[in-house]
Backbone as a ProteinNet text record, in pm:
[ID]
protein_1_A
[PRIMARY]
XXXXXXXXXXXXXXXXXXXXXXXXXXXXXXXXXXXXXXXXXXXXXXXXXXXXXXXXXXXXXXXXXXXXXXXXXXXXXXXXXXXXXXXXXXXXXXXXXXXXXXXXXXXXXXXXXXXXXXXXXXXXXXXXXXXXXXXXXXXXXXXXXXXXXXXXXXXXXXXXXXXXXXXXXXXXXXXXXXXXXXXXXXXXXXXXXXXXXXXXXXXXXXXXXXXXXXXXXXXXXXXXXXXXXXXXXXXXXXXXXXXXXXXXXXXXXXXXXXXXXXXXXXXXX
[TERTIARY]
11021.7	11144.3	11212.9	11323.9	11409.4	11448.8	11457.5	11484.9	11631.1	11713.1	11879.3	11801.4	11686.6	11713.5	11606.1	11536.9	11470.6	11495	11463.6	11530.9	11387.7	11375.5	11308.3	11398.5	11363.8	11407.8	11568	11616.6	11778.4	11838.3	11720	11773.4	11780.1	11855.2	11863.9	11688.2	11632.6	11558.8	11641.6	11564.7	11549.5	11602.4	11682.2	11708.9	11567.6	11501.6	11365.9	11309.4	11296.9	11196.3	11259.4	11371.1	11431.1	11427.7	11439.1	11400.7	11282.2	11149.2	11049.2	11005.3	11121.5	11056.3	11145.7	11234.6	11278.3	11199.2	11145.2	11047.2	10905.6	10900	10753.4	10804.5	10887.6	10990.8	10988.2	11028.6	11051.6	10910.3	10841.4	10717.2	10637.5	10615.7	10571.5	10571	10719.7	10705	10561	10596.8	10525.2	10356.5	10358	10216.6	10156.5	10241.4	10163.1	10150	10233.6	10226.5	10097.9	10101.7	9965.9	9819.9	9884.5	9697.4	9718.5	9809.5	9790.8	9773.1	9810.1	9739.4	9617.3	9539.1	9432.8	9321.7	9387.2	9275.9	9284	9367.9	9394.9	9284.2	9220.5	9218.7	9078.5	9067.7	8893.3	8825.1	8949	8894.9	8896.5	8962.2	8910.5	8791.1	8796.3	8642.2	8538.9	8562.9	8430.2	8384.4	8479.4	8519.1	8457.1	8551.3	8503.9	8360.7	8329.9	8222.3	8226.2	8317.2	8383.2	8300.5	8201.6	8124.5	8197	8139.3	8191.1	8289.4	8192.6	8259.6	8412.4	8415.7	8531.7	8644.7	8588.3	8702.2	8608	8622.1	8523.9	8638.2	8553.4	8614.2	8745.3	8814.1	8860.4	8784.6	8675.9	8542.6	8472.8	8464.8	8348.2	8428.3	8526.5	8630.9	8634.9	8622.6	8638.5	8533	8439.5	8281.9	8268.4	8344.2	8331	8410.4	8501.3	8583.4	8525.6	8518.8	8421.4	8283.1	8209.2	8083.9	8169.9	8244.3	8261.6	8359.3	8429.6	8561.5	8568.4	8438	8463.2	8533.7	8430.1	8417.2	8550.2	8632.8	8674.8	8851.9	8828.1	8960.9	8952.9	8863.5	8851.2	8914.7	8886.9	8918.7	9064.6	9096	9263.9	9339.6	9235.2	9328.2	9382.5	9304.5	9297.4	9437.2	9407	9537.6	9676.1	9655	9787.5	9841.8	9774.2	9813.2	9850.6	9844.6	9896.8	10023.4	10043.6	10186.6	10253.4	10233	10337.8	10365.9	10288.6	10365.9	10442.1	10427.4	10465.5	10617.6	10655.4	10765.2	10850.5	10748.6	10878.8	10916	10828.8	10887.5	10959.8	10927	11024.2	11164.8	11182	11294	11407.9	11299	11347.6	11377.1	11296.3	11380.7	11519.9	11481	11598	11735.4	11780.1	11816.6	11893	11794.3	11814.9	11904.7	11831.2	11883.8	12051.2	12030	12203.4	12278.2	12234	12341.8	12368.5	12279.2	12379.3	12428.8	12367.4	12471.4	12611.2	12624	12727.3	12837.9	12735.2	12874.1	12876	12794.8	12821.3	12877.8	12975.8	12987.1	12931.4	12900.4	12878.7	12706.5	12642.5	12536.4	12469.6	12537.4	12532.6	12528.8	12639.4	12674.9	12511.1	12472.7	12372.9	12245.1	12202.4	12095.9	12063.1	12161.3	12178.9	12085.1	12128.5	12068.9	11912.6	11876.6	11777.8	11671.2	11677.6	11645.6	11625.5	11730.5	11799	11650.3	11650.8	11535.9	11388.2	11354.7	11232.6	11192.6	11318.5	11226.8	11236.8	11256.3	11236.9	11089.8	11073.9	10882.6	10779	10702.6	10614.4	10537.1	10575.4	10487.5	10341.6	10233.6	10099.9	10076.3	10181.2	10142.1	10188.6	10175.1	10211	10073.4	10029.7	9913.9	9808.6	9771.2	9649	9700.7	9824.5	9905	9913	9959.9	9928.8	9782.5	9675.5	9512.7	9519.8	9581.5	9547.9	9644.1	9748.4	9831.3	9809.6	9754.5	9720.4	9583.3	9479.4	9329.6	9270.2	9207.5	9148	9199.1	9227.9	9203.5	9331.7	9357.2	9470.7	9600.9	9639.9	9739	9840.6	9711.1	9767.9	9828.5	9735	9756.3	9919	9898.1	10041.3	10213.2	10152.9	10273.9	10294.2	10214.4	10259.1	10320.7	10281.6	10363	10524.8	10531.3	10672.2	10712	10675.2	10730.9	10775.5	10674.1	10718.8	10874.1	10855.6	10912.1	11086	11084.6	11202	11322	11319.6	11464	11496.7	11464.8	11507.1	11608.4	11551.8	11605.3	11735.4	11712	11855.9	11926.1	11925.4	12023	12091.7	12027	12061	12157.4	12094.3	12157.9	12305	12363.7	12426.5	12547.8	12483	12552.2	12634.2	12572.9	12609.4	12716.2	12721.2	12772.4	12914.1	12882.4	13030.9	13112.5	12989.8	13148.7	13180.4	13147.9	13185.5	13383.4	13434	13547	13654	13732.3	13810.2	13913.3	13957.9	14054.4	13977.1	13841.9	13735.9	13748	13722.8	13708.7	13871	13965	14123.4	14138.8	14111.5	14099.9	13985.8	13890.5	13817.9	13856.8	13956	14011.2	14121.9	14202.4	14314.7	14272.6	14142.9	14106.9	13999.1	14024	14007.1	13863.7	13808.7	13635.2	13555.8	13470.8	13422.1	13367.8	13321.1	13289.2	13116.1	13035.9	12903.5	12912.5	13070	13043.1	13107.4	13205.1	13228.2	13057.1	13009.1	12912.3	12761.9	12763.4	12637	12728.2	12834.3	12887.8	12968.1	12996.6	13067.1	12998.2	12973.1	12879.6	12748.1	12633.4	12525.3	12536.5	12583.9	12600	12607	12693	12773.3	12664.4	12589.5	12481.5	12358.8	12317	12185	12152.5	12265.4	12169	12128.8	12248.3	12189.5	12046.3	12090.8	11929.1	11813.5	11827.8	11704.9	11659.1	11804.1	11756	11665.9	11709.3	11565.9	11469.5	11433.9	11334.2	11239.4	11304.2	11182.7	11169.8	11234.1	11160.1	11042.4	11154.5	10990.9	10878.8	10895.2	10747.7	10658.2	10693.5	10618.9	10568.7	10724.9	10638.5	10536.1	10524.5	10431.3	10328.2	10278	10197.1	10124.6	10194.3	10158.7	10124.2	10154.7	10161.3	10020.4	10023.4	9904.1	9762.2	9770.1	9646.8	9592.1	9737.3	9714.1	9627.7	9692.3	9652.3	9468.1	9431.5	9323.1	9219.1	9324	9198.9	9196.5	9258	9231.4	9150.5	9163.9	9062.1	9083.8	8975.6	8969	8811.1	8780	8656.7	8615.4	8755.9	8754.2	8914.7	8923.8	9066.3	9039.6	9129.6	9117.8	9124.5	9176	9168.5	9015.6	8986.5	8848.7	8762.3	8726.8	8705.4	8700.4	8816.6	8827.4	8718.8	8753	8712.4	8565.1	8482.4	8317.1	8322.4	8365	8364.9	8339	8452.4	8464.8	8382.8	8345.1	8210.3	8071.2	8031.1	7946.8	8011.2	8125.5	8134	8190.3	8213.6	8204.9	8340.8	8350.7	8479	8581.1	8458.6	8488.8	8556.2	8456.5	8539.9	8651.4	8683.6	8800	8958.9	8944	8965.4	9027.3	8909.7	8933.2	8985.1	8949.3	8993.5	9142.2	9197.7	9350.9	9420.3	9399.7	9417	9445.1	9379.8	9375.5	9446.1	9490.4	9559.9	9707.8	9703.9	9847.7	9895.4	9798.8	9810.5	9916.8	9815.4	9880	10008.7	10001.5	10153.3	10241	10234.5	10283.5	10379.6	10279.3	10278.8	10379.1	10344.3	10457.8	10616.8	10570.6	10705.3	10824.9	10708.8	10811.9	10854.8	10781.9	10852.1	10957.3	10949.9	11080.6	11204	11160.6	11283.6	11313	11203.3	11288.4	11369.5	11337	11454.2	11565	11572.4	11708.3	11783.9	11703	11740.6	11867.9	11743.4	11801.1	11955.7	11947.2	12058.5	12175.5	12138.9	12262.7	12318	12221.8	12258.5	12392.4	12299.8	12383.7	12502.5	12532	12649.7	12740.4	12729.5	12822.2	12776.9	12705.7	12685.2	12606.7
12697	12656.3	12547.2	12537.3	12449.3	12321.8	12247.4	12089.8	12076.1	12169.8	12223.5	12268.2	12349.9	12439.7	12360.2	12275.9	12202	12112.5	12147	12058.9	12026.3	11946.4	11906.1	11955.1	12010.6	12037.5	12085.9	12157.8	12184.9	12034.9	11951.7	11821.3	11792.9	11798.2	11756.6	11659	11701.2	11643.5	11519.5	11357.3	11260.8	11255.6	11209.5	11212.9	11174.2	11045.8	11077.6	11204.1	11267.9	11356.4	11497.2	11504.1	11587.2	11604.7	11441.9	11456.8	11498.7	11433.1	11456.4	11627.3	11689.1	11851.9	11918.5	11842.7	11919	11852.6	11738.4	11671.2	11810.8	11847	11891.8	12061	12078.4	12221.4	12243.7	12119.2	12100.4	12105.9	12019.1	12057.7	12158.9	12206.9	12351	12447.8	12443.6	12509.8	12463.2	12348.7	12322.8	12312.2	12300.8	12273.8	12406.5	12495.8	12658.5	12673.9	12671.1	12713.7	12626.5	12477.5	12421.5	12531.3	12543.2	12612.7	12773.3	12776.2	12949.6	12908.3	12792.3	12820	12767.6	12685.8	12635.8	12712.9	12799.6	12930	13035.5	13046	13129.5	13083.7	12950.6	12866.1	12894.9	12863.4	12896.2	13026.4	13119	13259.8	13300.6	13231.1	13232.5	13137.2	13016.9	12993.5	13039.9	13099.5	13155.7	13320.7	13394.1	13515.2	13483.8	13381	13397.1	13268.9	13216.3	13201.2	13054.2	12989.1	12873.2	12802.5	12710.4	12612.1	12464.2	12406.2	12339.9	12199.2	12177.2	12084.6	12075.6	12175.8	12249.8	12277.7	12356.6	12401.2	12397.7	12272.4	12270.7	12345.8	12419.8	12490.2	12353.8	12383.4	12319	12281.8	12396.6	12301.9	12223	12240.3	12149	12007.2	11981.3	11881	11812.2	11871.7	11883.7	11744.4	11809	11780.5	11648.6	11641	11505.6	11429.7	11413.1	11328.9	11310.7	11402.4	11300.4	11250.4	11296.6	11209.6	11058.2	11077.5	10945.8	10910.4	10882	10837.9	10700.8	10651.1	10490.6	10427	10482.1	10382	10448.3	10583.3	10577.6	10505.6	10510.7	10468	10299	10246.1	10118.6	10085.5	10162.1	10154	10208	10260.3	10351.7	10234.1	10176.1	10040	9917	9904.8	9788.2	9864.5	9953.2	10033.7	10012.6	10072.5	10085.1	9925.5	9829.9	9713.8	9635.3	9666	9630.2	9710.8	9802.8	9926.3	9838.7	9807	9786.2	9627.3	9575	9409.5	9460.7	9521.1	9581.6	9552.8	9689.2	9752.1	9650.9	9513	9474	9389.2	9286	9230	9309.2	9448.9	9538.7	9540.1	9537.2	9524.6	9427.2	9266.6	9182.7	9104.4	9175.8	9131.6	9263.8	9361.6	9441.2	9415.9	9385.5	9325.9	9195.8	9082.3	8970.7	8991.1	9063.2	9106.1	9166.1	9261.1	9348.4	9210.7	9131.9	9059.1	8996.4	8924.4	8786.8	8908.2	9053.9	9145.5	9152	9150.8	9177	9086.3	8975.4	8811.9	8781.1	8795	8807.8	8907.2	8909.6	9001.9	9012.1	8850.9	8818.8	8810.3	8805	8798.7	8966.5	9036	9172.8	9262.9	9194.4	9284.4	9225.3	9146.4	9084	9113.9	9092.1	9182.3	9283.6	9390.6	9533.6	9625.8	9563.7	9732.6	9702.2	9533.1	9485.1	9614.1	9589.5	9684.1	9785.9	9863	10041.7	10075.9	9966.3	9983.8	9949.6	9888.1	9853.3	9992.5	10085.4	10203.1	10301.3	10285.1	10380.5	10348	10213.8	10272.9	10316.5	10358.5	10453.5	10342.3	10358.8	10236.9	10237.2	10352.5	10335.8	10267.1	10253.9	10142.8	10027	9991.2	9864.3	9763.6	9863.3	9877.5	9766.4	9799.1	9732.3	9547	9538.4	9453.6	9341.9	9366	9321.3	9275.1	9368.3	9298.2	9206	9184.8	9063.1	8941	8994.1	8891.5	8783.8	8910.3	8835.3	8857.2	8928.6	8933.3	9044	9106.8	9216.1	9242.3	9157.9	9129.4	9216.1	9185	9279.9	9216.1	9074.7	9012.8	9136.6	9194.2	9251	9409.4	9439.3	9589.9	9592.7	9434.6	9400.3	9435.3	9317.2	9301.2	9437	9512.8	9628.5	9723.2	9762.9	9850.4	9785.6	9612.9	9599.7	9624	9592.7	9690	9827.7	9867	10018.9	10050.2	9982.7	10055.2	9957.9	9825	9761.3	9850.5	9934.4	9970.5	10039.5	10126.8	10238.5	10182.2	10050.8	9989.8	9908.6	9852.1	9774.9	9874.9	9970.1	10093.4	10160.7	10124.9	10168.6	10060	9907.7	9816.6	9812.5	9812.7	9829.5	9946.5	10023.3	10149	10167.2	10060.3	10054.1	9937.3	9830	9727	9783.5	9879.2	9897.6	10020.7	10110.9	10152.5	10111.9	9952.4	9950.6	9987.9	9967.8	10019.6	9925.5	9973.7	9837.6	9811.7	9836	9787.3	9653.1	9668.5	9568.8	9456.9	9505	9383.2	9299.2	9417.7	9288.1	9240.3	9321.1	9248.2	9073.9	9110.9	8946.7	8862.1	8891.1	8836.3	8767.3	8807.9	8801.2	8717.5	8685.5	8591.2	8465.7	8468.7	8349.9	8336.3	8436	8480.3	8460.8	8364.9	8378.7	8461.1	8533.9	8617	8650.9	8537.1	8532	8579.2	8556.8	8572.4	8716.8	8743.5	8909	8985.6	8968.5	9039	9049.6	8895.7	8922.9	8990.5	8926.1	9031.7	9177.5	9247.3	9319.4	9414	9399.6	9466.2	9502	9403.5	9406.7	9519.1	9510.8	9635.4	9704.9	9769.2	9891.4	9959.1	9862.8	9891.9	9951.1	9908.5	9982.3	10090.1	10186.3	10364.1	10409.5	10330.5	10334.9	10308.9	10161.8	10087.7	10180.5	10214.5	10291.9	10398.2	10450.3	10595.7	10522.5	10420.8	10346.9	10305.6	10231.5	10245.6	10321.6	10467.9	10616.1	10622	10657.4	10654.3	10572	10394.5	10304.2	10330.5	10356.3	10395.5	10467.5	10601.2	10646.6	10634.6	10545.7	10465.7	10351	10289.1	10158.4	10194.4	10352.2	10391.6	10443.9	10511.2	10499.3	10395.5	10319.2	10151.9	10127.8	10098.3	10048	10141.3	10265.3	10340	10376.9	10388.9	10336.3	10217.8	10095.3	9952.9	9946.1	9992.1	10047.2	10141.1	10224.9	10303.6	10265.5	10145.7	10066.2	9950.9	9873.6	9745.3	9706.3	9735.3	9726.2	9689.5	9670.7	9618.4	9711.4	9760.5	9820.4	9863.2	9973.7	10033.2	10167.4	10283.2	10439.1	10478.7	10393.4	10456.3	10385.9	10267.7	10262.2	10362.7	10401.8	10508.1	10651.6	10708.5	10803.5	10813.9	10698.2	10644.3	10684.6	10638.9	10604.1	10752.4	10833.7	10974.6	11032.9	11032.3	11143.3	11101.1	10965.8	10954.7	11027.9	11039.1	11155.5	11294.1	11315.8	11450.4	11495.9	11410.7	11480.6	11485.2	11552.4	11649.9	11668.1	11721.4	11711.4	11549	11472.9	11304.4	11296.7	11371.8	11320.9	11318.9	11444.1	11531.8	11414.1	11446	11364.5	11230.8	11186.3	11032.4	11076.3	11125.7	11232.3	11235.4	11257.7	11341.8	11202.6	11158.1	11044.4	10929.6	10891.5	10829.6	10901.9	11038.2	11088.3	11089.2	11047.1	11042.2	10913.1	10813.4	10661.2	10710.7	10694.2	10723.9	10755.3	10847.7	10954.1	10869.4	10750.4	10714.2	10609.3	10552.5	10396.9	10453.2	10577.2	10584	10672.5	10742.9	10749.2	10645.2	10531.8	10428.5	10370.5	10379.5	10348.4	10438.5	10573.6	10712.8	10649.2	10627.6	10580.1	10461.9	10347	10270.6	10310.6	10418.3	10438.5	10506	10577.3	10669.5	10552.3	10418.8	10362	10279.7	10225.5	10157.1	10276.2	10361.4	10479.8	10514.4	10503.3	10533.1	10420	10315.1	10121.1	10165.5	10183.3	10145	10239.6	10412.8	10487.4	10627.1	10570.6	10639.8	10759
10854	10922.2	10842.2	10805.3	10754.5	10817	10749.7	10842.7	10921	10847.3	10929	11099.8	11068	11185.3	11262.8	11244.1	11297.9	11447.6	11576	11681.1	11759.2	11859.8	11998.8	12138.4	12173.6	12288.5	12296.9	12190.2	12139.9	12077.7	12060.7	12056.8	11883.9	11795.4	11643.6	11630.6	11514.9	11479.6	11419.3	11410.3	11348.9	11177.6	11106.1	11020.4	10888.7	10959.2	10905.4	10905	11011.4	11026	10918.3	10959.9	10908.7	10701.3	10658.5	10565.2	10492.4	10592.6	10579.5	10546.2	10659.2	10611.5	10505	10466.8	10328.2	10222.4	10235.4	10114.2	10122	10215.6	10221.6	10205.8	10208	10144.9	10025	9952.5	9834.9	9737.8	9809.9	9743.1	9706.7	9810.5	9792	9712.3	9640	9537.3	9403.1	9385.7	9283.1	9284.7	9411.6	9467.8	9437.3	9523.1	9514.3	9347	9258.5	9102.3	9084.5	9085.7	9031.4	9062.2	9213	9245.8	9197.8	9152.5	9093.4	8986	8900.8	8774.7	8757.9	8854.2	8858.1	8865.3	8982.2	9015.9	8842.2	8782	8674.6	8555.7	8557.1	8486.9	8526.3	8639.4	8709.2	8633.9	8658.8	8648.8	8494.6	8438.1	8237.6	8197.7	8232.2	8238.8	8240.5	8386.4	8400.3	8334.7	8329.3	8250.4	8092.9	8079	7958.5	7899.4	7966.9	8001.4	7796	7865.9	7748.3	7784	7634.3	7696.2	7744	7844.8	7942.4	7839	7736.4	7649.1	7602.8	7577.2	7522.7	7612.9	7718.1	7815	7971.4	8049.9	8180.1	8318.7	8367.3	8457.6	8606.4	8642.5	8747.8	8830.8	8920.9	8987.8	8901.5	8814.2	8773.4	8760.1	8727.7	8676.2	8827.3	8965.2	9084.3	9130.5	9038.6	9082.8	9050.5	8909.7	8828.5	8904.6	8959	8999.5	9165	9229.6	9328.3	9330.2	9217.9	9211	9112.1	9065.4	8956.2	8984.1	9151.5	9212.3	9209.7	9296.3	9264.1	9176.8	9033.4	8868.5	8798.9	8826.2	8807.4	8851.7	8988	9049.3	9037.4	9047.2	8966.4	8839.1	8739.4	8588.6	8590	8688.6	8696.2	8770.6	8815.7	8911.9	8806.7	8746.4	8651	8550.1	8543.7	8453.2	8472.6	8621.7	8681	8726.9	8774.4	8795.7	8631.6	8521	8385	8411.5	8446	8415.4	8495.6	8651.8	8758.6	8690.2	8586.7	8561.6	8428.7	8347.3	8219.8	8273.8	8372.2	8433.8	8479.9	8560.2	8605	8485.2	8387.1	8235.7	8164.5	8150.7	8112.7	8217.4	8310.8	8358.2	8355.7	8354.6	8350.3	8221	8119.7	7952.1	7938.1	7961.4	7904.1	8044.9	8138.3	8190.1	8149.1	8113.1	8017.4	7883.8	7786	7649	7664.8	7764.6	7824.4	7832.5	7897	8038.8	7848.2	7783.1	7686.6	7562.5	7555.2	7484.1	7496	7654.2	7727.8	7733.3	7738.3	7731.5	7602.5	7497.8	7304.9	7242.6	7220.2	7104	6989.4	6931.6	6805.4	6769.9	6895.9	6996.9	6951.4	7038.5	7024	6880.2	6799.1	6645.9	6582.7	6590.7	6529.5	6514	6665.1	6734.3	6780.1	6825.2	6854.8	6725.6	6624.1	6529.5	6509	6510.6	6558.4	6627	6767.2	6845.7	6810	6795.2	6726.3	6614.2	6530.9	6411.6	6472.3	6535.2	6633.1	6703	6734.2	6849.2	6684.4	6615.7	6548.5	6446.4	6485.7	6415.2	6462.9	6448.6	6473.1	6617.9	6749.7	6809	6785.4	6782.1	6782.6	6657.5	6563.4	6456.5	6473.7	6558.4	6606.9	6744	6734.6	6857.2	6803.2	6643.2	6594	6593.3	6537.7	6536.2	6690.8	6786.5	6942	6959.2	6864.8	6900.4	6816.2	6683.7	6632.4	6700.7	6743.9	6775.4	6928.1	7005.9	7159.7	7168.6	7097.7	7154	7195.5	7193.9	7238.3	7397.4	7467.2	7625.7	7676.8	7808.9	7852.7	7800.5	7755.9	7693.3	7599.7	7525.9	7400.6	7471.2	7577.1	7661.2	7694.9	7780.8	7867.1	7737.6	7636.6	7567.1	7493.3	7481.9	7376.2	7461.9	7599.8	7662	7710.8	7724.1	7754.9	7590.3	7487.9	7330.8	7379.5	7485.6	7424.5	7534.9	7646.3	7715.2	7781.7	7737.3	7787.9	7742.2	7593.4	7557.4	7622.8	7685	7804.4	7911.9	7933.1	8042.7	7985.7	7869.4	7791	7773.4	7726.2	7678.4	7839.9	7962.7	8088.1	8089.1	8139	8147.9	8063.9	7975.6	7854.4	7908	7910.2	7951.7	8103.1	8171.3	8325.2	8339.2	8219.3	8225.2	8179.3	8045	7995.3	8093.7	8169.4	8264.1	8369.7	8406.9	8479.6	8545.7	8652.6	8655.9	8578.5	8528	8462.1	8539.9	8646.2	8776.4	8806.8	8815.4	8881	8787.3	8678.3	8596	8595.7	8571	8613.3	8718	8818.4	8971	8946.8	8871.8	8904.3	8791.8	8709.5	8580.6	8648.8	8752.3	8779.4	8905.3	8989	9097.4	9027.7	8856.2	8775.2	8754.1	8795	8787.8	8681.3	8634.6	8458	8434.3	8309.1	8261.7	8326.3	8375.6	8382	8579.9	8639.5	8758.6	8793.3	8692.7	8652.5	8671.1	8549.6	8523.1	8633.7	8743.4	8814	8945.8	8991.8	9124.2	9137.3	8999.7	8984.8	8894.9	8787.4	8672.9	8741.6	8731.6	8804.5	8848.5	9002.4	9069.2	9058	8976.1	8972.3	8856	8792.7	8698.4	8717.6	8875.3	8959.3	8940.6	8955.9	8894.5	8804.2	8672.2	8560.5	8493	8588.7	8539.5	8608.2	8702	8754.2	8716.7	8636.8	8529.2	8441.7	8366.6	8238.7	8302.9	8445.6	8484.6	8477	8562.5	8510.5	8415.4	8305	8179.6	8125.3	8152.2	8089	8218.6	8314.7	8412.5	8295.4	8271.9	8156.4	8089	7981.9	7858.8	7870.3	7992.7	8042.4	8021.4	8107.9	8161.6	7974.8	7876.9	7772.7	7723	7673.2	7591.7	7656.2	7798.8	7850.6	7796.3	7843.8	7783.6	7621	7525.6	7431.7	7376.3	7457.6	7423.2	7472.6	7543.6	7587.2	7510.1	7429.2	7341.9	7242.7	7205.3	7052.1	7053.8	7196.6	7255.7	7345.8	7443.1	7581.5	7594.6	7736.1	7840.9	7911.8	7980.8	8109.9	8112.9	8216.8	8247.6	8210.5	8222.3	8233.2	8034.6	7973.7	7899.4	7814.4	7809	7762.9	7878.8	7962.5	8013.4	7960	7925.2	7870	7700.9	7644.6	7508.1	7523.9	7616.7	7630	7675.4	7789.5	7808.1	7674.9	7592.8	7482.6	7371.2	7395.8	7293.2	7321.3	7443	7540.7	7534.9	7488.3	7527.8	7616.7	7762.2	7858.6	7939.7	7897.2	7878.2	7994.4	8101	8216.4	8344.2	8277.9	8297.4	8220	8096.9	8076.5	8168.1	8181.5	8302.1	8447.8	8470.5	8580.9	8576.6	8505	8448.7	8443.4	8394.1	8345.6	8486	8557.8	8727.4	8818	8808.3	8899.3	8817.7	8705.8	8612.9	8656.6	8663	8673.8	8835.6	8925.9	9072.5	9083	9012.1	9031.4	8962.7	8844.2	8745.8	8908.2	8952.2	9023.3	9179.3	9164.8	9285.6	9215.8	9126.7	9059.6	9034.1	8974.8	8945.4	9056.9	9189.3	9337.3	9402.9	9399.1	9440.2	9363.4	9284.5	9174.7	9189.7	9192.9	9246.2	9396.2	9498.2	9625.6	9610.6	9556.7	9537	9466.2	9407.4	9329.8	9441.5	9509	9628.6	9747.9	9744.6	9899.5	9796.1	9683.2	9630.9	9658.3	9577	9557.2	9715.1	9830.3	9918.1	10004.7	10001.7	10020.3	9929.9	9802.6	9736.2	9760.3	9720.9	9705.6	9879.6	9953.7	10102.1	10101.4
[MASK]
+++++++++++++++++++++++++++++++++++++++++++++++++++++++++++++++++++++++++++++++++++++++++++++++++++++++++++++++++++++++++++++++++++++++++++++++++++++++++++++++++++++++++++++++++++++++++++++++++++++++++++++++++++++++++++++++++++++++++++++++++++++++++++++++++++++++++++++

């Protein structure tokens, strides 16, 4: 049944509720494909009878992850709590960098290609670099994923600032507005969707940088995890370690889509 046709008593369902069953509409599609290819996946396994190292069946991967849920959602915790601080320093330097781009020109011509040449080196060569610079510890995890992932968000920022409307900008030119009170009550704003498009992205890249930073020198977290797995072999933890890494991912970066959801909703209805 569709959330249109959805009522209580001839009575319109709840606009919550109502959303709720096109969210769970929507899903479905993708849900059913996962388990058809999962089951597809089961049934070449075992057919073809792949040793487990190599290619471990979906149950067995099943198996691993609830006997090794604890130690692993522990080590995925420690992960994901580096991503969600990454994200917001990533938000709040590329943010920063936009806003004095925005009020420099001279600022901007200077430092801009700066940047431009920074995403174009190779980041995992930059990885070994962060351990000598901050320490083996999560310092070096933290700073290399805001490397990887603030430009997403400056290039949003940037992009949201310059369209803003230019009626707006003569309208607060013309009520004697400085340039810094232009840009936080007028720009800012109008900048939110943008910025939240670079958000999703650096969610991603965080979530990289961090596990990277992890399989070069780490203690603990999903990707030293993975590291000690595949030194055993076991193939099947990697797996799982994978799954539950992409749960969280999954979960940081819907909350990030719902806030883009409730702004876009507040600004333009």
């Amino acid at each position: 049944m569709s959330a249109e046709a959805f009522s209580i008593g001839g009575v319109a369902a709840p606009r919550w509720l109502s959303g709720a069953f096109r969210f769970a509409d929507g899903a479905m599609r993708p849900a059913g494909f996962i388990l058809i290819c999962l089951a597809a996946l089961e049934i070449l396994a075992r057919t073809l009878a792949v040793p487990e190292v190599l290619f471990p069946a979906p149950s067995r991967v099943l198996t691993a992850l609830v006997s090794n849920a604890p130690t692993i959602c522990y080590h995925a915790a420690l992960t994901v709590s580096q991503v969600v601080a990454a994200l917001v320093i990533s938000f709040a330097v590329g943010v920063a960098v936009a806003t004095i781009f925005t009020l420099s020109r001279v600022i901007n011509d200077m430092f801009a290609p700066l940047f431009i040449v920074l995403q174009i080196i190779p980041k995992i060569a930059l990885a070994p670099l962060f351990v000598i610079w901050f320490g083996p510890g999560g310092l070096s995890h933290l700073s290399f994923a805001v490397c990887l992932s603030f430009f997403p968000i400056l290039a949003g920022a940037r992009a949201g600032f310059e369209e803003t409307s230019a009626d707006a900008v003569r309208l607060c030119s013309a009520l004697r507005a400085s340039r810094l009170q232009t840009l936080i009550h007028v720009k800012l704003p109008m900048a939110l969707p943008q910025l939240f498009v670079g958000a999703k992205v650096s969610t991603t890249l965080c979530i990289i940088g961090v596990v990277l930073g992890e399989f070069v020198s780490a203690r603990a977290g999903i990707g030293w995890y993975i590291v000690q797995a595949a030194a055993l072999s076991q193939t099947a933890n990697i797996l799982a370690a994978l799954v539950v890494l992409s749960l969280f991912g999954l979960l940081v970066y819907g909350v990030v889509a719902a806030g883009e959801i409730v702004v876009r909703r507040r600004m333009f209805g």
